[in-house]
MIVOFI-322042 format. One record per residue: x, y, z of N, C-alpha, C in turn; residue in one letter. Coordinates in pm, whole numbers, plus 50000, padded with zeros to 5 digits. Layout:
// residues N
      nx      ny      nz     cax     cay     caz      cx      cy      cz   type
       X       Y       Z       X       Y       Z       X       Y       Z      A
...
END
This chain:
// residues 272
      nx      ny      nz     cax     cay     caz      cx      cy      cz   type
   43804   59265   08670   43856   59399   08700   43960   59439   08597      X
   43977   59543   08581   44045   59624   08449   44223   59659   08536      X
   44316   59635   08456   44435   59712   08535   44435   59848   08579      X
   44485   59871   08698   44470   60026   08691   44596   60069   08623      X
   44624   60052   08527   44663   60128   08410   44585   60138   08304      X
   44498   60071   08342   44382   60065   08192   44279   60209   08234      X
   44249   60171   08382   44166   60270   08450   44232   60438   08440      X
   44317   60405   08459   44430   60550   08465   44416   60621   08294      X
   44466   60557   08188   44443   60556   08067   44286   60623   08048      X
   44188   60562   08068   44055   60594   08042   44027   60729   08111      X
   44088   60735   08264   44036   60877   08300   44101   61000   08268      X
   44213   60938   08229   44261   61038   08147   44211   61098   08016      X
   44198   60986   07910   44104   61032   07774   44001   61109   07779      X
   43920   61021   07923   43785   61076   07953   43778   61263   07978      X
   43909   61278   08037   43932   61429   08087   43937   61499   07963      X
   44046   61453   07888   44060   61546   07773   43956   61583   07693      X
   43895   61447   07622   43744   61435   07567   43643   61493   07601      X
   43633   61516   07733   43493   61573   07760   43492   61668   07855      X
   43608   61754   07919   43625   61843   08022   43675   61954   07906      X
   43663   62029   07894   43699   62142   07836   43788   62286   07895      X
   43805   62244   08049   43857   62342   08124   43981   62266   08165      X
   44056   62191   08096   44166   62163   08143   44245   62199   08040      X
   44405   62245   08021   44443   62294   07906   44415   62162   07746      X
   44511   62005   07812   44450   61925   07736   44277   61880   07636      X
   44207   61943   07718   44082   61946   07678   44043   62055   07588      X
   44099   62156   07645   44077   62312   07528   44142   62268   07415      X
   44275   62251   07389   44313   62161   07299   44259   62059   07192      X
   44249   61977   07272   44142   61862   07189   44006   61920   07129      X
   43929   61988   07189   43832   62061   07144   43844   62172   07031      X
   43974   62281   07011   43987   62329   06940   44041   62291   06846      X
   44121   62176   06838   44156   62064   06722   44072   61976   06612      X
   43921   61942   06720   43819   61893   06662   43742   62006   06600      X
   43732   62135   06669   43668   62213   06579   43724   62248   06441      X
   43808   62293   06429   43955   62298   06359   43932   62128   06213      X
   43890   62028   06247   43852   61934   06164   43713   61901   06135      X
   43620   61984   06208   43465   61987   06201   43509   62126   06066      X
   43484   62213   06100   43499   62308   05983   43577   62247   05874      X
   43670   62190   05859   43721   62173   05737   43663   62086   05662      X
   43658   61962   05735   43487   61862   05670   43439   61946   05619      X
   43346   62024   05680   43205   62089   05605   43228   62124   05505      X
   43351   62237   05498   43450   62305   05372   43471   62215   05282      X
   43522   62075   05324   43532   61966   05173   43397   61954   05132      X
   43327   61880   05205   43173   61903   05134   43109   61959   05086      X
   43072   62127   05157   43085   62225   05002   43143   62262   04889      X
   43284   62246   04878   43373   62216   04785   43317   62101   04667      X
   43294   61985   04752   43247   61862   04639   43118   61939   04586      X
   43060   62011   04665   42905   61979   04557   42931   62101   04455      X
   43071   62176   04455   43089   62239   04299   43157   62194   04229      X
   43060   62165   04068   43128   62060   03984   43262   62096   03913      X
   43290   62237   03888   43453   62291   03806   43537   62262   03949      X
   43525   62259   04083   43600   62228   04122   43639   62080   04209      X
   43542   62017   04177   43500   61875   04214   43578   61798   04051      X
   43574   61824   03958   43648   61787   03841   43772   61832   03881      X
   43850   61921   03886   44029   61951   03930   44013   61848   04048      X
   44005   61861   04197   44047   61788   04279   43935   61712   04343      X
   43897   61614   04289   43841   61552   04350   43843   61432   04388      X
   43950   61395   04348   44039   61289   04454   44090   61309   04590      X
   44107   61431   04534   44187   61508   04669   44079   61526   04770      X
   43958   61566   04733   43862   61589   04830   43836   61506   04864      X
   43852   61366   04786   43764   61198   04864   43871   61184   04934      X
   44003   61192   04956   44112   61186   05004   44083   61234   05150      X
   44088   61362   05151   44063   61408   05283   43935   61381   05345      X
   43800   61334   05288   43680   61314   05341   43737   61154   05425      X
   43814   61075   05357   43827   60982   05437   43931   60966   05552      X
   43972   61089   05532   44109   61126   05634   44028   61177   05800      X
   43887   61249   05744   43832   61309   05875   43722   61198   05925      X
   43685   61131   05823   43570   61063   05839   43638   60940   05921      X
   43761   60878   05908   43845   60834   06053   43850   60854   06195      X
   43921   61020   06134   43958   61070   06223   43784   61068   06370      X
   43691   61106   06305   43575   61124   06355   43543   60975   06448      X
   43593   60891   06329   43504   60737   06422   43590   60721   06472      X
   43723   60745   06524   43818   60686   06596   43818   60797   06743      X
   43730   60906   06733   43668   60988   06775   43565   60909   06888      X
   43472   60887   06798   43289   60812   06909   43366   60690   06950      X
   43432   60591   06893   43486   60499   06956   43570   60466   07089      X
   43649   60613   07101   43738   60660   07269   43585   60702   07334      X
   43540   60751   07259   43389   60870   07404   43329   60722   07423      X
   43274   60574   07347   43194   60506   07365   43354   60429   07486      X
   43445   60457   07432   43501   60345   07542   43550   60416   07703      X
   43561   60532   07687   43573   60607   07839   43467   60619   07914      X
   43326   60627   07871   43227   60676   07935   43145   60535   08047      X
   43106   60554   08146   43048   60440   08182   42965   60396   08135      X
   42876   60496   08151   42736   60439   08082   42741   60413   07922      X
   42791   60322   07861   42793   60342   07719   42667   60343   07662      X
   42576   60301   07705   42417   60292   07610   42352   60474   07609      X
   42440   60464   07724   42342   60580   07743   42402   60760   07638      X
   42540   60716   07658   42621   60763   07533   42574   60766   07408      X
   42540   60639   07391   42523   60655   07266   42362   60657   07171      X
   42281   60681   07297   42124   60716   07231   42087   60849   07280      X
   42212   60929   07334   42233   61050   07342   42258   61136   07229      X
   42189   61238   07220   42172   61352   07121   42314   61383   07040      X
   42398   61430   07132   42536   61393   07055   42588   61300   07023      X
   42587   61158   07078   42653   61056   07052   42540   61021   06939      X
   42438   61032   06913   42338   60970   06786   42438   61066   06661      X
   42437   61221   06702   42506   61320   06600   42677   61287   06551      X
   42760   61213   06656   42852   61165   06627   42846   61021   06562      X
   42775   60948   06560   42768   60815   06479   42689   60874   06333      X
   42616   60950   06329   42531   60993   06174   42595   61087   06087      X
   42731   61107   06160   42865   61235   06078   42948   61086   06000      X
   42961   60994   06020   43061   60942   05957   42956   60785   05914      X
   42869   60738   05943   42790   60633   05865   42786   60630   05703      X
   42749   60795   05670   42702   60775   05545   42862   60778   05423      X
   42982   60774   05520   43102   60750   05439   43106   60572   05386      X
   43065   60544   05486   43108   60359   05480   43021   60346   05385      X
   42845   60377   05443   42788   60311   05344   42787   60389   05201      X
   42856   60474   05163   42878   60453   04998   42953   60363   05002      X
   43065   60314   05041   43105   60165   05026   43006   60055   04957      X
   42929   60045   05004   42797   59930   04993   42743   59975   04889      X
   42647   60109   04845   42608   60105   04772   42692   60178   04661      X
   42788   60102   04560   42890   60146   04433   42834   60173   04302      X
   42696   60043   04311   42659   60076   04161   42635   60182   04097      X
   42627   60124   03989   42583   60323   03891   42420   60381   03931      X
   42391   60272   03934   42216   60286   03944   42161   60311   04065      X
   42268   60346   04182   42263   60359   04282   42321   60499   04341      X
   42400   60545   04233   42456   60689   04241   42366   60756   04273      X
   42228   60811   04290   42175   60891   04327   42168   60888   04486      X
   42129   60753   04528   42126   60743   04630   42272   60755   04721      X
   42366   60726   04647   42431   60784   04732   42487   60914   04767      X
   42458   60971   04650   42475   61126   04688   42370   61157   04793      X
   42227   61128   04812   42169   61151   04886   42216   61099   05004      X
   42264   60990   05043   42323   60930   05152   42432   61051   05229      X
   42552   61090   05109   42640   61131   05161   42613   61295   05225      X
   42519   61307   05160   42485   61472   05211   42439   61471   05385      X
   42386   61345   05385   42379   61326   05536   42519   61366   05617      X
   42659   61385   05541   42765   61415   05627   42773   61525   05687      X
   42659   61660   05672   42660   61779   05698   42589   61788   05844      X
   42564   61702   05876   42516   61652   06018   42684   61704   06104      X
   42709   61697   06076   42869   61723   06129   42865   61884   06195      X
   42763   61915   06098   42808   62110   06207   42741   62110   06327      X
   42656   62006   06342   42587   62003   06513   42668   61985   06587      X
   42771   61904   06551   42862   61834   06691   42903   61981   06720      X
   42947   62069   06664   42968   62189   06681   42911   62259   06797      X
   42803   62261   06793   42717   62286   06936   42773   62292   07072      X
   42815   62153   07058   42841   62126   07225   43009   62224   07250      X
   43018   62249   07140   43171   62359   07218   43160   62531   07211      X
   43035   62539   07217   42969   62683   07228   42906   62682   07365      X
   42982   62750   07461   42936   62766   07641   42834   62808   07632      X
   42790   62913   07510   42670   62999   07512   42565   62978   07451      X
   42593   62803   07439   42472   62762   07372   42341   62700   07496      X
   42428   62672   07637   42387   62597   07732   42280   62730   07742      X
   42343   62864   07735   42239   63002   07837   42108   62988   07712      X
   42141   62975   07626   42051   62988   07497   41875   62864   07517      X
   41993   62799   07522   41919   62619   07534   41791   62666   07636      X
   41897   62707   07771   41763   62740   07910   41670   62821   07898      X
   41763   62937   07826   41688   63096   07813   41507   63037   07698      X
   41579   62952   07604   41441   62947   07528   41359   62838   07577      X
   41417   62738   07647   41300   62621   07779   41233   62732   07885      X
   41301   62815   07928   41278   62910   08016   41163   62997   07948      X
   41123   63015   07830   41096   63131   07810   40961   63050   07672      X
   40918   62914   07673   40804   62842   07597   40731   62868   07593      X
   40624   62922   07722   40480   62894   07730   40473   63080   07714      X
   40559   63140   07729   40593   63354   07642   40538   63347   07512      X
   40658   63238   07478   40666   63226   07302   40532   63155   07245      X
   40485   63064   07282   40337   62962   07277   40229   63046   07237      X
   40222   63154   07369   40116   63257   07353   40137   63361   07246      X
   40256   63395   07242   40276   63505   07125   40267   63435   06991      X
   40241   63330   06983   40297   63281   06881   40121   63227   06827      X
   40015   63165   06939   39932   63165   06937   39849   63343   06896      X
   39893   63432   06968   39837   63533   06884   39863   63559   06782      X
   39964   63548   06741   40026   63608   06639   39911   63521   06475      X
   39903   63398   06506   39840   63306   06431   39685   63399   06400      X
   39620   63429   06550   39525   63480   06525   39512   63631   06451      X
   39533   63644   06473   39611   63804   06418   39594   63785   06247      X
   39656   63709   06134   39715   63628   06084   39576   63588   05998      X
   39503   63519   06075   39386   63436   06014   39259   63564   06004      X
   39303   63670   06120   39129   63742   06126   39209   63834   05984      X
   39297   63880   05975   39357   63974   05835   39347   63924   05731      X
   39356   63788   05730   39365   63745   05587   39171   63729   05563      X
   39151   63697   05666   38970   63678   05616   38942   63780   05561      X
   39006   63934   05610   38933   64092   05620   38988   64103   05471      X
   39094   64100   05397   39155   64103   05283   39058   64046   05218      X
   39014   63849   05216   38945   63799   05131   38856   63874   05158      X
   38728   63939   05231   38638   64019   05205   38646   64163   05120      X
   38754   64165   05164   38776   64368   05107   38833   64330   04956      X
   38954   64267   04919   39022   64272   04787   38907   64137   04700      X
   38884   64033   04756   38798   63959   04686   38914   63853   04540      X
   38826   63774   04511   38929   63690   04357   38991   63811   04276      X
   38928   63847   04259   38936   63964   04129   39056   64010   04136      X
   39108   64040   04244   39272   64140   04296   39377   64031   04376      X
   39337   63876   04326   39437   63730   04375   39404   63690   04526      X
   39318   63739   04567   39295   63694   04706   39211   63562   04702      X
   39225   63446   04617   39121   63409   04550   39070   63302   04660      X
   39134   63258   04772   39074   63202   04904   39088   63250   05054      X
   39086   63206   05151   39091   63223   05318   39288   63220   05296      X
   39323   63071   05285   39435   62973   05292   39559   63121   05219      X
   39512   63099   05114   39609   63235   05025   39577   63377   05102      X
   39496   63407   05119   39534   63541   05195   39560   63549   05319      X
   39540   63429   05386   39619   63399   05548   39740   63437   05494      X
   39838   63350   05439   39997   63351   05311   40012   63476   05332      X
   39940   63543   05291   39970   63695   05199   40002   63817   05373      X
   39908   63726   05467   39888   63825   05592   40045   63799   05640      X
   40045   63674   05642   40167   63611   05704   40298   63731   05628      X
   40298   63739   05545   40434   63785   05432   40404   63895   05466      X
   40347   63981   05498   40305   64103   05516   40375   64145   05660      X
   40358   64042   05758   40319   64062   05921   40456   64045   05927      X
   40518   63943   05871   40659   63906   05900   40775   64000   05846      X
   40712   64156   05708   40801   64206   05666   40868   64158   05549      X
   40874   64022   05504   40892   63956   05384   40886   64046   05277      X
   40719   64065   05224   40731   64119   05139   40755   64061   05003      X
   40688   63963   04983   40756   63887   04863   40655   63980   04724      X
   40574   64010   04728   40493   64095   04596   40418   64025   04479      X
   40366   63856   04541   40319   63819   04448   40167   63829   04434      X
   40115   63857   04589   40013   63937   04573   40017   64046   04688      X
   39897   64155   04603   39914   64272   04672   39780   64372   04621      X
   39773   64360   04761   39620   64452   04775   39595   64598   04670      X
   39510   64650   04573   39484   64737   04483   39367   64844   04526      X
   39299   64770   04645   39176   64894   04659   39237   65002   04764      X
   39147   65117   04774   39227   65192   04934   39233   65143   05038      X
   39058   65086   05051   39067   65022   05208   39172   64892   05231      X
   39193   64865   05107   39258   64717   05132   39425   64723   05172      X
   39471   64846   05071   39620   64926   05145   39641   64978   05257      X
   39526   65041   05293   39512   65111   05433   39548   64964   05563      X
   39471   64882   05506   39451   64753   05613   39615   64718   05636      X
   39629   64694   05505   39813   64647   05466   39937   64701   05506      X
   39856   64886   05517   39965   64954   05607   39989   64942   05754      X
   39851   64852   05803   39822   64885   05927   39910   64758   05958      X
   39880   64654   05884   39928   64523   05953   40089   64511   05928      X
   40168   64606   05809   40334   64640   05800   40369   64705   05910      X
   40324   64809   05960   40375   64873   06105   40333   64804   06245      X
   40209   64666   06194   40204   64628   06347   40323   64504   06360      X
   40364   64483   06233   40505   64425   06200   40613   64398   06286      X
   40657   64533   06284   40766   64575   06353   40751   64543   06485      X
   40672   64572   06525   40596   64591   06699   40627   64426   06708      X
   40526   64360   06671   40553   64224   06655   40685   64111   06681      X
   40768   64153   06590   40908   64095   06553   40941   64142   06704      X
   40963   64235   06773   41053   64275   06873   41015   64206   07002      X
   40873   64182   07022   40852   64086   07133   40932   63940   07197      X
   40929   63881   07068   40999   63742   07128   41146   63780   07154      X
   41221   63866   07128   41358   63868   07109   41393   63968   07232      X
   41235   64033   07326   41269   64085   07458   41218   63965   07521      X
   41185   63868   07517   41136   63772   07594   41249   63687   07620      X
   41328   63647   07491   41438   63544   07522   41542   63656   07569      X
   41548   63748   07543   41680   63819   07596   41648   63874   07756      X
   41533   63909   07802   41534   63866   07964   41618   63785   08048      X
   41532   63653   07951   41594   63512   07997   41744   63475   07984      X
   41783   63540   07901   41941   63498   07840   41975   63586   07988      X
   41967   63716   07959   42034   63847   08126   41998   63724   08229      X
   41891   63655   08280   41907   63579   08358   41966   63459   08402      X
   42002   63362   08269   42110   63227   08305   42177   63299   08281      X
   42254   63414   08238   42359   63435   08215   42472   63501   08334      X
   42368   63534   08433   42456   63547   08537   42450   63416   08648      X
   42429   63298   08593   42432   63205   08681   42590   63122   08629      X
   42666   63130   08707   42786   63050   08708   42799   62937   08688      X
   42817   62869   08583   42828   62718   08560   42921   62673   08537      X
   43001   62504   08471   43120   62493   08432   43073   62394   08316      X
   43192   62393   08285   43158   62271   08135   43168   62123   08201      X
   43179   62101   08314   43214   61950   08357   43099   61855   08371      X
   43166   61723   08272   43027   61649   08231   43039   61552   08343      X
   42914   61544   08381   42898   61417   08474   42905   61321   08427      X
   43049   61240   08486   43040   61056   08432   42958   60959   08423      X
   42795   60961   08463   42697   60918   08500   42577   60930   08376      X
   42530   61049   08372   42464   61096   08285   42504   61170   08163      X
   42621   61230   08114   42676   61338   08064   42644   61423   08055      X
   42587   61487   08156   42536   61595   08133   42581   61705   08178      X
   42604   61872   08165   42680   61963   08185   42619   62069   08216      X
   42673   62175   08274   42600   62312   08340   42592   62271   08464      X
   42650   62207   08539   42692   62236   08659   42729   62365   08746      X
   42708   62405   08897   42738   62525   08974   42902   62479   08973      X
   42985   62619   08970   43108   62544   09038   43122   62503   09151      X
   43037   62552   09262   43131   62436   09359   43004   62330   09384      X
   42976   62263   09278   42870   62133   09271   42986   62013   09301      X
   42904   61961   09400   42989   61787   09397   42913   61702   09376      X
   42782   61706   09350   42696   61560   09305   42576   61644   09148      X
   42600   61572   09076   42524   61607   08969   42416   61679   08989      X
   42354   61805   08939   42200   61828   08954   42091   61761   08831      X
   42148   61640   08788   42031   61591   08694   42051   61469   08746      X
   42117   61383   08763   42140   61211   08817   42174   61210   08959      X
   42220   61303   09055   42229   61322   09183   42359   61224   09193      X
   42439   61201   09095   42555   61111   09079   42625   61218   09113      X
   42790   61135   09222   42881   61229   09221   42908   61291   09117      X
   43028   61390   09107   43084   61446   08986   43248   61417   09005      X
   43322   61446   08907   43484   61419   08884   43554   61499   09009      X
END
């Protein structure tokens, strides 16, 4: 058995760390955001070379100042939480161990002949703007609104394909090699860039009927684009008037709870 001062200690961390509605917790959260942005900011910083030559000590300086700060970070969440396994093959806890790995291991790999790889290694540190996620309330309505709203998007998305494939065939028949339509595959491309508004101009239909077609499929464009974005925004008007709180269940961690919930609705585990 643990002292209950040890216990006291932990539920305390645990509060700050992962409750967000207590003043301590707003705090801690806007502190970590507050060192999530500035990371990112050193890291874009390093990858410009006039200013990676002036300070770039200074930037390895502070990369190892946050890249601490971070693991001394997953190390309190892995030691407050009960379930630690389950912590940590969790979506965030995988995103909080893959923000600060690729600091150490440039450690390991120093050689010269290895410099590539570790630049490739270290770019893995941009993993860091996900943790970001979890302190956006309005990412939970988002998350549901688009689970809520799959098999909308599936079908539109399935037409849209068809749509897509019968235009680009009608193009390869009407414009032909001669005017770059020179397969199915490339003028599907060309329907796609067209349908989506893109517009990129590397090919482009020259006969009448073939503009006429092109005009038809730019204005069914528009029509197009606006569907999915009344589909998820339904769904958003709908979690969004459902009352939730940020309080993570000690069990599962999981959040979006009713407020007056007392046993988890995903593990049926009490709550705090």
């Amino acid at each position: 058995m643990e002292p209950d001062s040890t216990n006291k200690l932990k539920r305390e961390i645990y509060n700050i760390i992962f409750e967000a509605e207590t003043p301590k917790g707003r705090a801690f959260d806007v502190a970590l955001i507050i060192c999530i942005l500035l990371s990112i900011g050193v890291i874009m910083l390093e990858s410009v070379t006039p200013i990676k030559e002036k300070i770039g000590i200074l930037l390895l300086v502070l990369e190892w100042v946050f890249t601490i700060l971070f693991t001394i970070e997953y190390f309190l969440r892995l030691w407050v939480v009960r379930n630690k396994k389950k912590y940590a093959y969790s979506f965030y806890g995988i995103i909080d161990l893959v923000s600060v790995l690729p600091m150490y291991l440039s450690l390991i790999f120093s050689s010269a002949s290895a410099l590539l790889i570790i630049r490739s290694v270290r770019l893995l540190r941009i993993f860091r703007v996900l943790k970001l996620a979890r302190f956006v309330g309005e990412g939970k309505v988002l998350a549901d609104a688009l689970k809520a709203s799959r098999y909308k998007i599936i079908v539109f998305l399935v037409t849209v394909l068809t749509v897509v494939i019968l235009a680009g065939t009608l193009m390869f028949m009407i414009e032909g090699k001669e005017n770059g339509f020179i397969n199915i595959p490339i003028s599907v491309y060309w329907a796609i860039v067209t349908l989506t508004t893109v517009g990129y101009g590397d090919i482009s239909p020259v006969t009448p009927l073939g503009q006429a077609v092109a005009s038809f499929i730019m204005i069914l464009g528009y029509g197009i684009i606006a569907i999915p974005t009344g589909i998820v925004s339904a769904e958003i008007a709908f979690f969004k008037n459902k009352e939730v709180t940020t309080e993570v269940c000690p069990h599962c961690l999981k959040e979006g709870h009713d407020k007056d919930a007392v046993f988890c609705k995903y593990c049926s585990s009490k709550l705090n």
